[in-house]
C-alpha positions as CSV (number, residue, x, y, z in Angstrom):
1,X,16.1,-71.4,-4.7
2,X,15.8,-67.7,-4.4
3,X,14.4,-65.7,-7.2
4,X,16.6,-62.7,-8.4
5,X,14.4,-60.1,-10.0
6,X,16.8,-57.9,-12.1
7,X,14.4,-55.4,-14.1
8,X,10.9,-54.2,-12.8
9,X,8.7,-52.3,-15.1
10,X,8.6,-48.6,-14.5
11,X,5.4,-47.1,-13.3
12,X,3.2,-45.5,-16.0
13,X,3.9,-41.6,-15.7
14,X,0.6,-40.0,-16.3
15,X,1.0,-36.4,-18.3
16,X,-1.1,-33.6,-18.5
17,X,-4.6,-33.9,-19.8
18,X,-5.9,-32.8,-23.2
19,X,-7.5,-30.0,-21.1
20,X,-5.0,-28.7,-19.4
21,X,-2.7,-28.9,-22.3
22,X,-5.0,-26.7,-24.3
23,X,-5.6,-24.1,-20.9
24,X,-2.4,-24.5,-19.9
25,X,-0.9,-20.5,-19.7
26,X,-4.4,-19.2,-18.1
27,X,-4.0,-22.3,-15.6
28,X,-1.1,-20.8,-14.7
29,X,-3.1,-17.5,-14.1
30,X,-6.1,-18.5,-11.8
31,X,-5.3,-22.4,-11.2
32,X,-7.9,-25.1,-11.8
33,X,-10.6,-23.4,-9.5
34,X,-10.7,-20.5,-11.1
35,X,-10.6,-22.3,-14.7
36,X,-14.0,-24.2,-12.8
37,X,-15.5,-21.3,-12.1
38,X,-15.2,-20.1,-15.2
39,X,-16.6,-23.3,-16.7
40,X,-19.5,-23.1,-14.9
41,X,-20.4,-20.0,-15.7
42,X,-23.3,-18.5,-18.3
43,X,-23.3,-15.3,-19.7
44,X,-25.9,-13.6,-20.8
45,X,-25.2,-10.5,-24.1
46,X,-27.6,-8.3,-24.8
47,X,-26.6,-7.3,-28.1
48,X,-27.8,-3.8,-30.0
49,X,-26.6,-0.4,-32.1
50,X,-23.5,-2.2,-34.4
51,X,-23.1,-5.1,-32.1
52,X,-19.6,-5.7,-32.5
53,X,-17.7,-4.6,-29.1
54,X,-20.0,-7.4,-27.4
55,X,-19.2,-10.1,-29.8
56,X,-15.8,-9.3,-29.3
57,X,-16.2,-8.9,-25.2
58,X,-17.9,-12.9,-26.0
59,X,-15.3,-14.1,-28.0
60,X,-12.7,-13.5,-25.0
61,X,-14.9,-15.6,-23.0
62,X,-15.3,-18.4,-25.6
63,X,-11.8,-18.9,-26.1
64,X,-10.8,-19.4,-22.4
65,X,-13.5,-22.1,-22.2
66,X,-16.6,-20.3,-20.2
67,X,-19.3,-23.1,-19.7
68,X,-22.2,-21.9,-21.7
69,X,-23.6,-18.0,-23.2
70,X,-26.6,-16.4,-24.8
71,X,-27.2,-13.9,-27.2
72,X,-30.1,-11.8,-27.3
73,X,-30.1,-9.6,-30.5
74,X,-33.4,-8.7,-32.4
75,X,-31.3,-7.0,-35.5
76,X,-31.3,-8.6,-38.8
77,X,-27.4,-9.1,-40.5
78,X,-27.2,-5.5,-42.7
79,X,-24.4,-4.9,-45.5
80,X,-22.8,-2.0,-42.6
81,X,-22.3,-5.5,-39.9
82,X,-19.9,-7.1,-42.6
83,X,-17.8,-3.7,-42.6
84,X,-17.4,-3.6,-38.9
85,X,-18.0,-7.5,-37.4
86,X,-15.7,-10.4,-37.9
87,X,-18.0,-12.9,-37.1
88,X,-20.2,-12.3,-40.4
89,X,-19.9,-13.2,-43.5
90,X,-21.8,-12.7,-46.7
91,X,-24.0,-16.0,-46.5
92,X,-25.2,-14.1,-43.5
93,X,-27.0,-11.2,-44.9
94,X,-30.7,-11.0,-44.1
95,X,-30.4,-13.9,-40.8
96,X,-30.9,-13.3,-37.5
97,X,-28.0,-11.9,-36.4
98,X,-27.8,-13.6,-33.1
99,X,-28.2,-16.8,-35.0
100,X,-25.2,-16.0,-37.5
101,X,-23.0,-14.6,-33.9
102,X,-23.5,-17.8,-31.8
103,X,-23.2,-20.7,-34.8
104,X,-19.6,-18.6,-35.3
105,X,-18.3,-18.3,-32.0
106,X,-19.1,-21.8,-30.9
107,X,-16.4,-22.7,-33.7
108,X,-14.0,-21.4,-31.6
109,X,-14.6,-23.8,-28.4
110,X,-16.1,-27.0,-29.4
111,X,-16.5,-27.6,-25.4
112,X,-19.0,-24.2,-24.9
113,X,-22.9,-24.0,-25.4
114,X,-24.3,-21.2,-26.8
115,X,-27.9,-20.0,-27.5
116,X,-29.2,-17.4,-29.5
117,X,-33.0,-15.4,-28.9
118,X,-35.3,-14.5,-29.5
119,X,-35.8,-17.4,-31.9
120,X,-39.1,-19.1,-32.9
121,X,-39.9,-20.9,-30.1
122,X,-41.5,-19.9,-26.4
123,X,-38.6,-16.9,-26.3
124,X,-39.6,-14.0,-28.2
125,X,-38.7,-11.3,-25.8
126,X,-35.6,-10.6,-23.5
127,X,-38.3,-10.9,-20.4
128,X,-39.3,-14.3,-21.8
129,X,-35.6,-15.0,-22.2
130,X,-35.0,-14.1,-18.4
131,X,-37.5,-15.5,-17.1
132,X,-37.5,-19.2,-18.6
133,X,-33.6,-19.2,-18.7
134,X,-31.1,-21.0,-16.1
135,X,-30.0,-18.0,-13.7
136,X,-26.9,-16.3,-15.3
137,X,-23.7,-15.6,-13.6
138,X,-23.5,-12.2,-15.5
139,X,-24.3,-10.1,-18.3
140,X,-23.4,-7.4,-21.1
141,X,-25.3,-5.1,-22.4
142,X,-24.6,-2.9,-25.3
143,X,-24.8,0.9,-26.2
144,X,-27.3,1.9,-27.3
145,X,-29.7,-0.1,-25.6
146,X,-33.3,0.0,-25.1
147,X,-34.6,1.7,-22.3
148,X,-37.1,-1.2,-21.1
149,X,-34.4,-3.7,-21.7
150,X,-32.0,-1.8,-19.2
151,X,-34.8,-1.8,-16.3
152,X,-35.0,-5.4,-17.0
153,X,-31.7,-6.3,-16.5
154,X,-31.1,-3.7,-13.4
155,X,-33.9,-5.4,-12.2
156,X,-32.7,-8.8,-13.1
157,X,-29.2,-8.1,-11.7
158,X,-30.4,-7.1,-8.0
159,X,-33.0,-9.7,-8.0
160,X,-30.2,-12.2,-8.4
161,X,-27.2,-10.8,-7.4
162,X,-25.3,-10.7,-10.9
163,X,-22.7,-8.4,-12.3
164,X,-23.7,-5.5,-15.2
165,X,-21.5,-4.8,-17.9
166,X,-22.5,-2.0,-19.5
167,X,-20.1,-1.5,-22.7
168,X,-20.5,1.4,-25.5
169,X,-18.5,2.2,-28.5
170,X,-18.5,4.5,-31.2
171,X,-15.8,5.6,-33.4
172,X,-12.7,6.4,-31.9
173,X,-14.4,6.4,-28.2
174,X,-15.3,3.6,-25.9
175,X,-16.4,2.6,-22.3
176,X,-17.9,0.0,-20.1
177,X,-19.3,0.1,-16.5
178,X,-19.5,-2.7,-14.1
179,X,-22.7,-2.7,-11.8
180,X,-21.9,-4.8,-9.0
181,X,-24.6,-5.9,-6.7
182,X,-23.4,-4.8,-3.4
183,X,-20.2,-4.6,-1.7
184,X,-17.6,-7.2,-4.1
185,X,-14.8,-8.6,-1.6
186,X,-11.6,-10.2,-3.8
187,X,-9.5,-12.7,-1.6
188,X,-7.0,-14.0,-3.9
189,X,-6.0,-10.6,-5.2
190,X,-2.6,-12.2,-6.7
191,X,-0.2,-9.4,-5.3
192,X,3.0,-9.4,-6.7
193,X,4.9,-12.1,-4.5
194,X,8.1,-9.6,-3.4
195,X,5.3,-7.8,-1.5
196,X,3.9,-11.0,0.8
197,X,6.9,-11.4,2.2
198,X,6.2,-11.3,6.2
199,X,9.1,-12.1,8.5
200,X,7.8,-10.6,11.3
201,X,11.3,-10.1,13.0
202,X,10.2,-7.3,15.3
203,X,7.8,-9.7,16.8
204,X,9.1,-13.3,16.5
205,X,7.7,-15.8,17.8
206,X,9.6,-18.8,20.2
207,X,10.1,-21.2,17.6
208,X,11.3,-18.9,15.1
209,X,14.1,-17.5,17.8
210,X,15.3,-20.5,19.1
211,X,16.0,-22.1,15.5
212,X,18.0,-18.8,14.9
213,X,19.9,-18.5,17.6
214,X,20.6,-22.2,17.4
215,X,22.3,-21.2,14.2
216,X,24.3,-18.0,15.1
217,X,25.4,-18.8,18.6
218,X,28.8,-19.5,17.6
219,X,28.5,-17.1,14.3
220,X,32.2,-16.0,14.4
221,X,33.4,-19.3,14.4
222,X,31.3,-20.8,11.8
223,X,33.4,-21.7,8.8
224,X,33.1,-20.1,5.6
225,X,30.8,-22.3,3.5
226,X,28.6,-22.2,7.1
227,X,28.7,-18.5,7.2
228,X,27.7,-17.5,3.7
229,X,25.1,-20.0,3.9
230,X,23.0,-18.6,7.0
231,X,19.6,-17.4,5.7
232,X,18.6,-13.9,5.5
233,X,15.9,-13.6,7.6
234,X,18.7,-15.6,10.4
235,X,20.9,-12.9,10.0
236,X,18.6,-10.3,10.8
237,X,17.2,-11.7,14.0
238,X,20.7,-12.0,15.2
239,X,21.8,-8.7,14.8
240,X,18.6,-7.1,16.3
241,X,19.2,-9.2,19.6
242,X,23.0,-7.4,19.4
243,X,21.2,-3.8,18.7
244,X,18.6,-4.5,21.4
245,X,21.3,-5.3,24.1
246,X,23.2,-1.7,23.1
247,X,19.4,0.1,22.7
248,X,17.6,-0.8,26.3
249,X,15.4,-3.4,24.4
250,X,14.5,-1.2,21.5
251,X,14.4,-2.1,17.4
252,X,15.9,0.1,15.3
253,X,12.6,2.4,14.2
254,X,13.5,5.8,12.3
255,X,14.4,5.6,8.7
256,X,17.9,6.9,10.3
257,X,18.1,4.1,13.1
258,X,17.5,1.4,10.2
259,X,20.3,2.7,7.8
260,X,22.6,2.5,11.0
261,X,21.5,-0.9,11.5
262,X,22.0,-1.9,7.9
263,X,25.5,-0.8,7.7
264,X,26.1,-3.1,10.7
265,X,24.5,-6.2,8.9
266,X,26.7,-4.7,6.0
267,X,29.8,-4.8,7.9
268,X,29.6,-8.4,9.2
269,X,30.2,-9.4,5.9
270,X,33.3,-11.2,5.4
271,X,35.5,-10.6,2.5
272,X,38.5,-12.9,3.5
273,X,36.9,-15.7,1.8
274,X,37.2,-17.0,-2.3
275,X,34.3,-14.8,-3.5
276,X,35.3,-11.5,-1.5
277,X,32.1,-11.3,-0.3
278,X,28.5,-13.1,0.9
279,X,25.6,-12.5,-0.8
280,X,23.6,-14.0,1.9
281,X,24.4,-10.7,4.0
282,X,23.8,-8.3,1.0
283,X,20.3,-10.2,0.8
284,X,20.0,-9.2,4.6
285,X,21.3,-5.2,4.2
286,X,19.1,-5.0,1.1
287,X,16.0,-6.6,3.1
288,X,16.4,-4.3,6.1
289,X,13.8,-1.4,5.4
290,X,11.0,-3.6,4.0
291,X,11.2,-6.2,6.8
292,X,12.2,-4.4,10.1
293,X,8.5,-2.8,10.0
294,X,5.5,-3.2,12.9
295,X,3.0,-5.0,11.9
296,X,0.1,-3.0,11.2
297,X,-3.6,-3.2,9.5
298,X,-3.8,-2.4,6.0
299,X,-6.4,0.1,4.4
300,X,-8.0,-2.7,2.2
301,X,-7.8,-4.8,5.3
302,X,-9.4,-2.0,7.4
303,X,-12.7,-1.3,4.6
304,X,-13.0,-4.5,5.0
305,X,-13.3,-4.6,9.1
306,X,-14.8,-1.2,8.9
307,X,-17.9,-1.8,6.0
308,X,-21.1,-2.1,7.4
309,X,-23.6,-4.1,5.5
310,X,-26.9,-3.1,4.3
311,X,-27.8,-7.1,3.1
312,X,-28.6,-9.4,5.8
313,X,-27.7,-12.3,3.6
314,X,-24.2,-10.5,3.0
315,X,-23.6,-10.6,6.7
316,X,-24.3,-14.2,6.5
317,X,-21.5,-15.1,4.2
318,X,-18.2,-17.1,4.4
319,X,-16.0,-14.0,3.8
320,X,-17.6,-12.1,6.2
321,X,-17.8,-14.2,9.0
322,X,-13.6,-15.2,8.5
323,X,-13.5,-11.2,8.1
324,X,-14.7,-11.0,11.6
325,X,-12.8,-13.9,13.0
326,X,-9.7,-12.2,11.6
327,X,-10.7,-8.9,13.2
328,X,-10.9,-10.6,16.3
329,X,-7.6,-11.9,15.9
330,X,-6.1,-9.1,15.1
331,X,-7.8,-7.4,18.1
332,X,-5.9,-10.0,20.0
333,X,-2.9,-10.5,18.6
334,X,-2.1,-6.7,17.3
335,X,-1.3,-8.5,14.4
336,X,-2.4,-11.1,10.8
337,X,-1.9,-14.3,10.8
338,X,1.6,-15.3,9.0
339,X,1.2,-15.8,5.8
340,X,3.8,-18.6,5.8
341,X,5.5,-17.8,2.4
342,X,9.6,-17.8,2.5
343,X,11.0,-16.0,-0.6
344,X,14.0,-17.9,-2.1
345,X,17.3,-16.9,-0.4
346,X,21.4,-18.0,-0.6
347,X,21.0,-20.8,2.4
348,X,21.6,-24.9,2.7
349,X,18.8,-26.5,1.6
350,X,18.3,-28.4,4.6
351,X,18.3,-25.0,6.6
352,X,16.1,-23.2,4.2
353,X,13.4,-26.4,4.2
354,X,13.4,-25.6,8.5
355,X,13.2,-22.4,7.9
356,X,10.1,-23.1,5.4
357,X,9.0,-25.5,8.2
358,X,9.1,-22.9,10.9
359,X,7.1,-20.5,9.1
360,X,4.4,-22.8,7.7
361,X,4.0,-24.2,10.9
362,X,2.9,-20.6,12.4
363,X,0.7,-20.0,9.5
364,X,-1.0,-23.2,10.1
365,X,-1.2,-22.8,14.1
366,X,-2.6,-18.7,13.3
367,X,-5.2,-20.4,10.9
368,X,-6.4,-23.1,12.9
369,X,-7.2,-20.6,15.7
370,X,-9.5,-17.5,13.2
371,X,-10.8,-21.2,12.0
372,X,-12.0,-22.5,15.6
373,X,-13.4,-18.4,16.0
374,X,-15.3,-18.6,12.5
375,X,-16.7,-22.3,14.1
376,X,-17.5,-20.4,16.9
377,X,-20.0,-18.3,15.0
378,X,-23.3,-18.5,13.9
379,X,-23.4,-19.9,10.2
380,X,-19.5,-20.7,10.4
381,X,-20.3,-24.5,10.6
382,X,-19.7,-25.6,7.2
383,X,-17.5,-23.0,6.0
384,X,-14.7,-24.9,4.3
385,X,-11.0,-24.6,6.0
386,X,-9.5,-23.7,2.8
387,X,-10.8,-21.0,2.5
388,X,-10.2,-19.8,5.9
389,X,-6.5,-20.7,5.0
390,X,-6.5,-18.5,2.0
391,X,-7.8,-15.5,3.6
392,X,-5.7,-15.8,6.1
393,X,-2.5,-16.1,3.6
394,X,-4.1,-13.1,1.6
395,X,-5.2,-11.3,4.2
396,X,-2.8,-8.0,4.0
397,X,-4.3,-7.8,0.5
398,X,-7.9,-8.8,0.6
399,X,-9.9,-5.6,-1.8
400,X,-13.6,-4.6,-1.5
401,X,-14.7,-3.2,-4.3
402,X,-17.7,-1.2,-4.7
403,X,-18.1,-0.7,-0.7
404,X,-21.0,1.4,-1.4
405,X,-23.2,-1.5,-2.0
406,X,-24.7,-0.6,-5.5
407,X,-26.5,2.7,-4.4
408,X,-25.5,3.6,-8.2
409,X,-28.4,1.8,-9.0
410,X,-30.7,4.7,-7.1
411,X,-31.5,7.3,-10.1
412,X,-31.4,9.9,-7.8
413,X,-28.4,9.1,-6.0
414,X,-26.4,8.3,-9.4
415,X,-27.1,11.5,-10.3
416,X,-26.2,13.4,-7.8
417,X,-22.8,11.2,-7.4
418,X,-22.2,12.2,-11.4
419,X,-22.4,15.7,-10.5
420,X,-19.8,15.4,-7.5
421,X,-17.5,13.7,-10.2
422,X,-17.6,16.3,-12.8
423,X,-17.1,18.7,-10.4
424,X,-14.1,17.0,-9.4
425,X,-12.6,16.1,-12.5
426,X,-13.4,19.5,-14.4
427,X,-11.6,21.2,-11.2
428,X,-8.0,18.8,-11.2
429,X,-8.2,19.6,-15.3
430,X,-7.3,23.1,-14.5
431,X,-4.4,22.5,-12.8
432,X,-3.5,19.1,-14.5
433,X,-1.1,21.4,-17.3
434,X,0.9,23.2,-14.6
435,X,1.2,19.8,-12.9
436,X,1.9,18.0,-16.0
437,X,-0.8,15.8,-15.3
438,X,-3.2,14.1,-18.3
439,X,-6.7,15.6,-18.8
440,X,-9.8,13.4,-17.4
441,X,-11.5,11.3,-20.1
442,X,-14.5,12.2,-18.4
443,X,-16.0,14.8,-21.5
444,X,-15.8,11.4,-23.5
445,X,-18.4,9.7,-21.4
446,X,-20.6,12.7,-20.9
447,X,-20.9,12.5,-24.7
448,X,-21.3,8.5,-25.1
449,X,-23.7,8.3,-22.3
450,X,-25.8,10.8,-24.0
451,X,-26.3,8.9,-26.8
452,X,-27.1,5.4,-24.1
453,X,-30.4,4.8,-26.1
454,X,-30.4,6.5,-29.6
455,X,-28.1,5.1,-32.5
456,X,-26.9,8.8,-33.3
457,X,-27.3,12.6,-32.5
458,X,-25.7,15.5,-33.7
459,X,-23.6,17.8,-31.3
460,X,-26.2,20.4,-30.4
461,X,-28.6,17.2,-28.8
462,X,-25.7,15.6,-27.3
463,X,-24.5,18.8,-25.6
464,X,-28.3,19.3,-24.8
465,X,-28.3,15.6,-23.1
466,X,-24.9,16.5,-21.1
467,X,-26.5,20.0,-19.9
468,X,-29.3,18.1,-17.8
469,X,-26.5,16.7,-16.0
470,X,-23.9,19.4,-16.2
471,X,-25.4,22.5,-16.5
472,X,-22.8,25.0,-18.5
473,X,-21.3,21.8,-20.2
474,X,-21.7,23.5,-23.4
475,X,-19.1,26.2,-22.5
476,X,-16.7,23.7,-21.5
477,X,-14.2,23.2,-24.5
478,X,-13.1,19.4,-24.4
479,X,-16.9,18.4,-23.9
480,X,-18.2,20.1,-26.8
481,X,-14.8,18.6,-28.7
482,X,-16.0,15.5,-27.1
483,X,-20.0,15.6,-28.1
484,X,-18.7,16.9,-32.2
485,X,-16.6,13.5,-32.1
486,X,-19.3,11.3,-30.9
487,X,-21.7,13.1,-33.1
488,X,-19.2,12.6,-36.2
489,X,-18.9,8.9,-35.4
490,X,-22.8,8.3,-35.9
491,X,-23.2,5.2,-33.4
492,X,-20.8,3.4,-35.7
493,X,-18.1,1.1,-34.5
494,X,-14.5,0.7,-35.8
495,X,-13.3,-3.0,-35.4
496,X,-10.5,-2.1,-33.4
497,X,-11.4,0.0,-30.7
498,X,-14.4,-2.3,-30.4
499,X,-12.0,-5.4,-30.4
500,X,-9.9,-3.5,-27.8
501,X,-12.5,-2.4,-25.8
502,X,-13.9,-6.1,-25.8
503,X,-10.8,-7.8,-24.5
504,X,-10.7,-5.5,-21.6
505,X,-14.2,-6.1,-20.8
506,X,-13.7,-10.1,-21.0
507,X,-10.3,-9.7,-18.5
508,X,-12.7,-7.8,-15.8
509,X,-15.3,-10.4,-16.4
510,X,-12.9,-13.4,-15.8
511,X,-11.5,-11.9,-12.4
512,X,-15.4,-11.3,-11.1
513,X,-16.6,-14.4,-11.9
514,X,-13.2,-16.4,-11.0
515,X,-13.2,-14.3,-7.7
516,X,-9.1,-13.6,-8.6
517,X,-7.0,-10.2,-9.1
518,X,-8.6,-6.8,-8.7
519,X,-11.4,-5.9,-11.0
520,X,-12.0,-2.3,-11.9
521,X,-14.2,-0.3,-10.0
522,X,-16.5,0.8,-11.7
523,X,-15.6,2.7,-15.3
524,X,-12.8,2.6,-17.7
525,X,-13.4,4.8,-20.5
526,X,-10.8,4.8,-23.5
527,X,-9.7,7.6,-25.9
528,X,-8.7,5.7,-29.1
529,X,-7.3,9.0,-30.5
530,X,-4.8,9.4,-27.7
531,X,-4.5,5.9,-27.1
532,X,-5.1,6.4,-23.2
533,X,-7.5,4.8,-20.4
534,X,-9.0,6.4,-17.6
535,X,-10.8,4.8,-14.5
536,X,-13.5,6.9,-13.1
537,X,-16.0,5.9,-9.8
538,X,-19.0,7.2,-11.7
């Protein structure tokens, strides 16, 4: 006798995890490698003057669930940090204050460590704290700081190849620098996903012809459902194989050729049908300037393939070595790898999947061969093939930030770089009214950096500070308006700019350390009066 089942249990669906229910939006920003990276990361503040835009810079860490963080802050909790820092309280008063900071913020994230120094033990000094402490990913320092405890760190950064964040805030003024050490390449640069789209119908390749010609080889006879259903990118390659017969061979090129060749695609339209119209040809006529284009090298692309290293062990990199294997292919090819992506588009799903097919296929075959070039090379062994694959797919939008390779950190050379600035800054603010053009923030961090390691000044020593640096700064109008403000302020923070300030410091952390999106480069200084940001190469 034959057993009928008639009911079978359904399989246990297995929903998100408490973790990724409590990350969930930023895993939707930098995906569960860069939420590890961030996990895995320890951040070191170096906390002085009124302490509060670094607590807040920290806090923005905390929350997203960074693995571990120190505080180093000598400064005993005053009646003026409960006026201006939401992580004290009265029970506070008279305690270390990076002992009251850390027990706070680790309230936030039950999951992150936190340490505070110096404390009692063997760390009583931020040289003692550098040298007994696991390596950090990065650090923040805050204005103003001690001179010795800035060599340490510049030191400590280059020794181990760790980001800077230099942040300063007083009254209605803010800024923060990022030292990076050496040349900074960003892969996964998250470019707005219109832009990726790479067709490559001036130069198609055999596989992508034959499936469209397969389609349209009959197009005037296909039916109406079958014509308002061929894909976009189908259309287009038809109807350059029509202009190329009446052309000698030749793609439309000039921004006049194109608009002749949309009205074409426009015109093959058909309107005789139950809507009037197809959208699947007004996809194509819209698509025709930003896709008939020749493939060429972008300028990120190229400062990449054009940098020249002044690290051995930078040469010796991953990204590096696919950078060259993607030179080479380009040298080859006249051309990047496909990226493989297929924007959505009014097609039959079973034409759109081949047509997703097609293109993934190309991007896997262009791939496999800058992966058997970066084999090839010395060091390329154990690179891992994802991330050749993601290069690859990024490629037209890899950025190099800071391509100078951290001469900043030369005195002299930072100098002399300053001066080239304020030159150049100073000189577009004379013609920025006729040109309706905002002013440079740059008088606001003449005056803040002169106050980098004293708690206040008045106007007549700030201006003197500046001078060194700017001779005639003191005639200038907006920097002596600038130094009178900072001098007003007294090295005190307000909550908010300081808050601000620290959020935007924690976003340009996360992308460094996650290695996604573009990171400043360099300086952002804000102007809480005006409510305006400014991003200066200093």
């Amino acid at each position: 006798m034959t057993e009928i089942v008639t009911s079978q249990t359904p399989p246990i669906l297995n929903g998100p995890s408490e973790k990724e229910r409590k990350y969930d939006r930023q895993l939707r920003l930098w995906a569960a490698s860069g939420q590890a990276a961030l996990e895995s990361a320890n951040i070191l503040l170096v906390n002085s003057g009124a302490g509060t835009v670094g607590v807040e810079a920290l806090k923005n860490l905390v929350l997203p669930g960074i693995g571990r963080f120190a505080i180093y802050d000598d400064a005993l909790v005053n009646e003026a940090d409960l006026g201006v820092n939401f992580f004290l309280d009265e029970s506070c008063l008279g305690k270390s204050r990076s002992q009251s900071l850390t027990a706070l913020l680790l309230e936030l994230n039950p999951e992150v460590q936190g340490a505070w120094f110096p404390n009692r033990e063997n760390v009583t000094s931020l040289e003692s704290l550098l040298v007994s402490s696991p390596v950090f990913t990065a650090a923040i320092y805050t204005y103003p700081v001690q001179p010795e405890h800035l060599s340490l760190l510049k030191t400590y950064g280059l020794q181990h190849k760790i980001p800077l964040f230099g942040v300063h805030s007083a009254g209605f003024y803010s800024y923060f620098k990022i030292g990076l050490p050496g040349a900074f390449p960003i892969v996964d640069t998250h470019p707005d996903e219109t832009a990726t789209t790479d067709f490559r119908l001036l130069t198609p390749w055999p596989e992508l012809l034959t499936f469209a010609r397969d389609l349209t080889r009959d197009i005037d006879n296909l039916d109406h459902m079958e014509h308002g259903h061929l894909p976009y990118a189908v259309i287009l390659l038809y109807y350059l194989d029509q202009w190329k017969l009446a052309h000698s061979g030749v793609s439309p090129k000039t921004y006049k050729e194109k608009t002749e060749f949309r009205k074409i695609v426009q015109s093959a339209a058909r309107t005789d049908n139950a809507e009037g119209g197809e959208e699947n040809f007004e996809e194509a006529a819209a698509a025709v300037l930003k896709t008939l284009v020749s493939p060429s090298l972008p300028s990120g692309l190229k400062e990449v393939f054009e940098y020249k290293s002044k690290f051995p062990a930078e040469e010796r990199s991953g990204f590096w070595i696919i950078a060259d294997a993607v030179e080479k292919f380009y040298a080859e090819h006249q051309c990047l790898p496909v990226p493989g992506n297929v924007p959505d588009m009014k097609a039959q799903s079973k034409v759109y999947v081949q047509l997703q097919n097609i293109y993934k296929a190309k991007a896997r075959q262009d791939a496999a061969e800058v992966l058997n070039t970066v084999r090839a090379t010395e060091g390329g062994q154990n690179i891992d093939p994802a991330e050749v694959e993601l290069f690859c797919k990024n490629a037209a939008f890899v950025k190099l930030i800071n391509a100078t390779g951290g001469d900043s950190n030369s005195t002299a050379s930072a100098g002399d770089h300053l001066k080239t600035v304020v030159d150049q800054e100073l000189e577009n603010d004379k013609n920025a009214e006729a040109m309706m053009m905002p002013l440079s923030l740059l008088p606001i961090y003449l005056a803040l950096q002169a106050t980098s390691h004293v708690s206040s000044a008045n106007a007549d020593e700030i201006l003197a500070e500046i001078c060194k640096v700017v001779p005639g700064a003191n005639q200038n109008e907006r920097i002596v308006k600038a130094a009178h403000e900072v001098a007003r302020a007294e090295g005190g923070e307000l909550h908010n700019i300081a808050a601000l300030t620290g959020g935007m410091v924690a976003q340009e952390m996360i992308k460094i350390v996650t290695k996604q999106y573009v990171p400043i480069d360099n300086t952002c200084v804000f102007d809480g009066i005006n409510s305006r940001c400014q991003v200066l190469r200093l």
